[in-house]
C-alpha positions as CSV (number, residue, x, y, z in Angstrom):
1,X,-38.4,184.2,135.5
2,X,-35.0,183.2,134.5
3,X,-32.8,181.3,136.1
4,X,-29.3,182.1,136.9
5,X,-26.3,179.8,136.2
6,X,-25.5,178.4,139.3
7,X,-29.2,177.8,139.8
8,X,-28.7,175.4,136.7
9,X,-25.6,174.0,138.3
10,X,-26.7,173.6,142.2
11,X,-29.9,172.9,141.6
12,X,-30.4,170.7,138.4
13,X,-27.5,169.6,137.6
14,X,-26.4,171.4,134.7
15,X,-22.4,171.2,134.5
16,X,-20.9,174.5,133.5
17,X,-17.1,174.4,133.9
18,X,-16.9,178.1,135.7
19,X,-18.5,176.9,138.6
20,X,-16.3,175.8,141.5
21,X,-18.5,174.4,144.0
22,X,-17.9,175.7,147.7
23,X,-17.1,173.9,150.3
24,X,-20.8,175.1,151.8
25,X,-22.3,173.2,149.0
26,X,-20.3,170.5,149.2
27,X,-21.2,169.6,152.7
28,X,-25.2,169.9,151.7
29,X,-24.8,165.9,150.7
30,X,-22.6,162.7,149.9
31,X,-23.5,162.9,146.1
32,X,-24.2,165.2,143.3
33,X,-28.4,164.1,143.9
34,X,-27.9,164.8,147.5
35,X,-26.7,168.0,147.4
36,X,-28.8,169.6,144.5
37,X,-32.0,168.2,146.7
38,X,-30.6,169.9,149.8
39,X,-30.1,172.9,147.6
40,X,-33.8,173.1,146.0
41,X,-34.9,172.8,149.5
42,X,-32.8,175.5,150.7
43,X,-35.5,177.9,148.4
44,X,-38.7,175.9,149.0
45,X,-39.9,179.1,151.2
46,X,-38.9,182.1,151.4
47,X,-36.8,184.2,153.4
48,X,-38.3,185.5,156.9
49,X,-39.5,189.1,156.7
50,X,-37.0,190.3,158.7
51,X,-33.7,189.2,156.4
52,X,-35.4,190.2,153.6
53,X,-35.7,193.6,155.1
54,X,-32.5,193.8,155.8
55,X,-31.7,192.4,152.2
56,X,-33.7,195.6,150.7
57,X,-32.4,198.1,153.1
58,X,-28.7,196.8,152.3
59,X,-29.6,196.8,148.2
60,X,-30.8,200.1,148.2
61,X,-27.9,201.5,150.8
62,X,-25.9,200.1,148.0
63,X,-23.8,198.3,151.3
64,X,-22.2,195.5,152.0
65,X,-24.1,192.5,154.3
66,X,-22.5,190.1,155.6
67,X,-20.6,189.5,158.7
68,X,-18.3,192.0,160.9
69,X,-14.9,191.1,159.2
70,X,-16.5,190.8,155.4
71,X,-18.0,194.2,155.9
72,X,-14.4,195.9,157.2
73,X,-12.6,194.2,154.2
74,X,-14.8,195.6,151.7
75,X,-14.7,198.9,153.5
76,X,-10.8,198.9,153.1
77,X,-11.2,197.7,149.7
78,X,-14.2,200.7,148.1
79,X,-12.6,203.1,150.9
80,X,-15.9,204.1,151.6
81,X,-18.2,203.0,154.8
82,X,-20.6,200.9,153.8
83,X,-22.5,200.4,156.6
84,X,-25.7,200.7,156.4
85,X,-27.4,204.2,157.7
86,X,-30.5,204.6,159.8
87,X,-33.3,206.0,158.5
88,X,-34.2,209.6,160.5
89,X,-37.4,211.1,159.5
90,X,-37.4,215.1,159.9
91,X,-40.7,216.4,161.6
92,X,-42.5,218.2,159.0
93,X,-43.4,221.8,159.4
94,X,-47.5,222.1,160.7
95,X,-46.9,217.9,161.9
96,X,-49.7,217.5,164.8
97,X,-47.2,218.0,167.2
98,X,-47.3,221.9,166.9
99,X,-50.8,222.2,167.0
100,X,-51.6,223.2,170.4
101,X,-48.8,225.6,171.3
C-alpha cells in the first residue's frame, strides 16, 4: 500500500517543505519524536464501525463530513446541499407484505 505524503511527514519524519504542520499536530508532543509517536498511534487500530460507516456513506454521497459550520460553508461554497440523504427502500411489487390480502 502506498503511503501518502504527510504519512511520510507525520509519521516518519520525512521533511517535505509543503507541509505546514497544524496546530492539532503540534499539540500531539514537545518534540518532533513525540509527536510522530502520538501520530503512529493515532492509526494503531482502526476506526469504530460506526465512523467508518458514516465515512463510506459520506464518500459515496459525495458530501461533506465534518461539523455543523464546515458543512454550511462548503454548502455556500459548491451551492449545492451536501448533506448527506437517507437511504429509503421502495417496497417491491409481490414483497410478503401483499400476500394475504
Amino acid at each position: 500500500m502506498s503511503q501518502s505524503i504527510d504519512t511520510y511527514h507525520n509519521a516518519l519524519g520525512a521533511h517535505e517543505a509543503r507541509i505546514t504542520p497544524h496546530e492539532y499536530y503540534l499539540a500531539l508532543g514537545a518534540d518532533a519524536a513525540k509527536r510522530q509517536s502520538a501520530y503512529r498511534e493515532l492509526f494503531d487500530q482502526p476506526p469504530p464501525l460506526d465512523q467508518l460507516e458514516e465515512l463510506r456513506v459520506h464518500t459515496q454521497q459525495q458530501r461533506a463530513l465534518g461539523s455543523d459550520r464546515f458543512r454550511a460553508q462548503i454548502e455556500a461554497l459548491a451551492k449545492r446541499s451536501v448533506t448527506v440523504r437517507t437511504r429509503v427502500r421502495s417496497r417491491s411489487v409481490g414483497s410478503s407484505d401483499d400476500y394475504g390480502k
